[in-house]
C-alpha positions as CSV (number, residue, x, y, z in Angstrom):
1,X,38.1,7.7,-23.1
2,X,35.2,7.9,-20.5
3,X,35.0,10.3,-17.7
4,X,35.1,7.1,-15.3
5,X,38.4,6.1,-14.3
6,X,39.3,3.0,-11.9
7,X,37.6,2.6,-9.4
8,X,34.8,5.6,-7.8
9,X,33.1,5.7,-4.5
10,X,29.6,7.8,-3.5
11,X,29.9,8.2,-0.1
12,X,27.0,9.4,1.3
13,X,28.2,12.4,3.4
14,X,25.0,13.5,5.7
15,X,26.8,15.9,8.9
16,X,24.8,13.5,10.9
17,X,26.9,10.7,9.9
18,X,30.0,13.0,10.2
19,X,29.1,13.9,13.9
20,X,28.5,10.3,14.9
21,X,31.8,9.3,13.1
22,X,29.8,7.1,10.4
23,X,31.2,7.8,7.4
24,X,34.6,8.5,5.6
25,X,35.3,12.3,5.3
26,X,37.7,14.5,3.7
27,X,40.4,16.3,5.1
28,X,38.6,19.8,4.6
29,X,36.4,18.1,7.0
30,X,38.4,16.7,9.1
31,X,40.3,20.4,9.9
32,X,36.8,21.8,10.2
33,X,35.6,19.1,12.8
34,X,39.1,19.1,14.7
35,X,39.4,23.1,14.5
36,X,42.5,22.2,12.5
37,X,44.3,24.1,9.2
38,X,44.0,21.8,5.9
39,X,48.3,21.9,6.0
40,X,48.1,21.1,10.0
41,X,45.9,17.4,8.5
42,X,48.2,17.2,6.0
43,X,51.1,16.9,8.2
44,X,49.5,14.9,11.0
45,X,48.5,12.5,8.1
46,X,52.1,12.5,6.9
47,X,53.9,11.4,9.8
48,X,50.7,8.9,10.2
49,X,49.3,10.5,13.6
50,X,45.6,10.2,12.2
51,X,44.5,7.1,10.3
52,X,43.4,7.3,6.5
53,X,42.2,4.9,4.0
54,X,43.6,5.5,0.2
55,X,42.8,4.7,-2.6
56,X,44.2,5.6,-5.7
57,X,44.2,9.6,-5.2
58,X,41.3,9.4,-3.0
59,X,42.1,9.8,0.5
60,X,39.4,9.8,3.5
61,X,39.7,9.4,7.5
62,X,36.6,8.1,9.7
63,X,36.4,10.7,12.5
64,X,36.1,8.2,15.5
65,X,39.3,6.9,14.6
66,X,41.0,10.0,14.5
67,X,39.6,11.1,17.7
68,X,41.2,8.1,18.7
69,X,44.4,8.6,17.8
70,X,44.5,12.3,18.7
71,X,43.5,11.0,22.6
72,X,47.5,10.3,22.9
73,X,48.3,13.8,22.8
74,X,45.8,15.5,25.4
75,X,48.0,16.7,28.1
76,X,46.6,17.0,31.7
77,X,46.1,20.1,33.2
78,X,47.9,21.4,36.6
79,X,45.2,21.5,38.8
80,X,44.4,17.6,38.0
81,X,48.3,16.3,38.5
């Protein structure tokens, strides 16, 4: 049987693209970009806070989206209310 199994993706993953939110990352880069712990993704993922695409076993977020989706959780600070 050949190495290549359903379907496979190149994504092209320049940090350029990564800082401007281009591109689909991983969730090792993800946590590094948010500050976050691989098993803190994980569960945000689970309980479907950050969006994800999937396909098969491969699993990527677009890091504009999550930034969106984090938004909802910034508290304001004392001094502001």
């Amino acid at each position: 049987m050949s190495e290549n199994r359903g379907l496979c993706f190149v994504l092209d993953m320049k940090k350029a693209d990564i800082k401007n939110g281009q591109s689909w990352v991983t969730r090792e880069q993800v946590a590094q970009h948010f500050g976050f712990s691989l098993r803190t993704v994980a569960n945000l993922q689970k309980r479907r806070v950050l969006p994800f695409l999937k396909v098969g076993r491969l699993v990527r977020f677009n890091i504009n989206r999550c930034e969106q989706a984090l938004i909802k959780f910034e508290t304001k600070s004392i001094s502001e209310m």
